[in-house]
C-alpha positions as CSV (number, residue, x, y, z in Angstrom):
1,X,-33.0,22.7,6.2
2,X,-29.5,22.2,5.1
3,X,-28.4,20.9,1.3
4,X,-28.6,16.9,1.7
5,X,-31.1,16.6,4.5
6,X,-35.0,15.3,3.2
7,X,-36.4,11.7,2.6
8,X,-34.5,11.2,-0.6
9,X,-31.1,12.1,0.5
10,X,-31.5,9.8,3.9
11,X,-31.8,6.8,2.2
12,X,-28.8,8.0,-0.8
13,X,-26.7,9.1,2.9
14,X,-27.9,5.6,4.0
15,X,-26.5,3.4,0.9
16,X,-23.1,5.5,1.1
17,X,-23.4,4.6,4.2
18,X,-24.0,0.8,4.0
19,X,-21.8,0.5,1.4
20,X,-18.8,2.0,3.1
21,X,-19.2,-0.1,5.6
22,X,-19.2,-3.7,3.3
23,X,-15.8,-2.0,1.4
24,X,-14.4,-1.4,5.1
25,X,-15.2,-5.1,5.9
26,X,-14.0,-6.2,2.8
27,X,-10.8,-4.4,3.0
28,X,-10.0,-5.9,6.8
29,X,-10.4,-9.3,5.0
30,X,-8.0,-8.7,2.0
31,X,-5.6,-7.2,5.1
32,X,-6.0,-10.7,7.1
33,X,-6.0,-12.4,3.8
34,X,-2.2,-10.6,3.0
35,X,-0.8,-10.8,6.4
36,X,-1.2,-14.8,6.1
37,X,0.1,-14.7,2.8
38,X,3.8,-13.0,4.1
39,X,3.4,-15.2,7.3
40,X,3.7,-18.1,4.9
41,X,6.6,-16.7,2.9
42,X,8.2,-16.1,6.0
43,X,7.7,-19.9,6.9
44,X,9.0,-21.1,3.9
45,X,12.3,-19.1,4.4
46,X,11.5,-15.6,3.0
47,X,11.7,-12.1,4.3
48,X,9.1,-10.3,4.6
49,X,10.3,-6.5,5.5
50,X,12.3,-7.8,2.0
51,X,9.4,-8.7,0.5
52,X,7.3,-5.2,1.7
53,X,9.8,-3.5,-0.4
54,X,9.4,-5.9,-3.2
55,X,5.9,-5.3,-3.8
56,X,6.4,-1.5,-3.3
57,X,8.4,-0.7,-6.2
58,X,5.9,-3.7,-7.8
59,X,3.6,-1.2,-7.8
60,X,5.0,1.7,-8.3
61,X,4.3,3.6,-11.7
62,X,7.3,3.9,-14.0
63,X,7.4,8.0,-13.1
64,X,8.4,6.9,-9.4
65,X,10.2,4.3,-10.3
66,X,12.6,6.4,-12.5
67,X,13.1,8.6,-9.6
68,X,14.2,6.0,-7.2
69,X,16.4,4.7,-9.8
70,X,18.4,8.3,-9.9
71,X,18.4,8.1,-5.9
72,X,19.5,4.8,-5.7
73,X,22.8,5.7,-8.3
74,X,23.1,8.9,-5.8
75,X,23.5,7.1,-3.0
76,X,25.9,4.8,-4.4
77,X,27.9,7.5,-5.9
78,X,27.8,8.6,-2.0
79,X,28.8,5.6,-0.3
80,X,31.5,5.1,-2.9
81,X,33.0,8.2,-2.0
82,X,32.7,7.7,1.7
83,X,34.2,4.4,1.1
84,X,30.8,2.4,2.9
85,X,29.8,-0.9,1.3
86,X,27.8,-1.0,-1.5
């Protein structure tokens, strides 16, 4: 027999199991549940590829937002010297 085969192990590999598949469901409803969420926003006017990148950096720890910052002032340090629009 192989490590995690037996009686008790079937029905601990059968809750994982089970319960995998309710957070999976649960997670395709919170995904419907988001997409009507921007597909309002974009009917009351707003962008939601804007938006996206909203709640991005929303949610990004202050560690990765500090580094975006720095790119962000590189890049317009590079498009200042190239003479592109800020």
């Amino acid at each position: 027999m192989t490590e995690g085969t037996g009686h008790n192990s079937n029905a601990q590999l059968r809750s994982i199991v089970d319960r995998i598949v309710k957070l999976e469901e649960e997670k395709a409803e919170r995904a419907e549940d988001i997409r009507g969420v921007f597909a309002e926003a974009k009917g009351n006017g707003f962008d939601p590829a804007a938006l996206r990148v909203v709640v991005k950096e929303k949610r990004e720890d202050n560690e990765k937002r500090k580094k975006r910052q720095e790119r962000e002032e590189i890049v317009t340090v590079y498009r200042t010297q190239l003479g592109l629009p800020l």
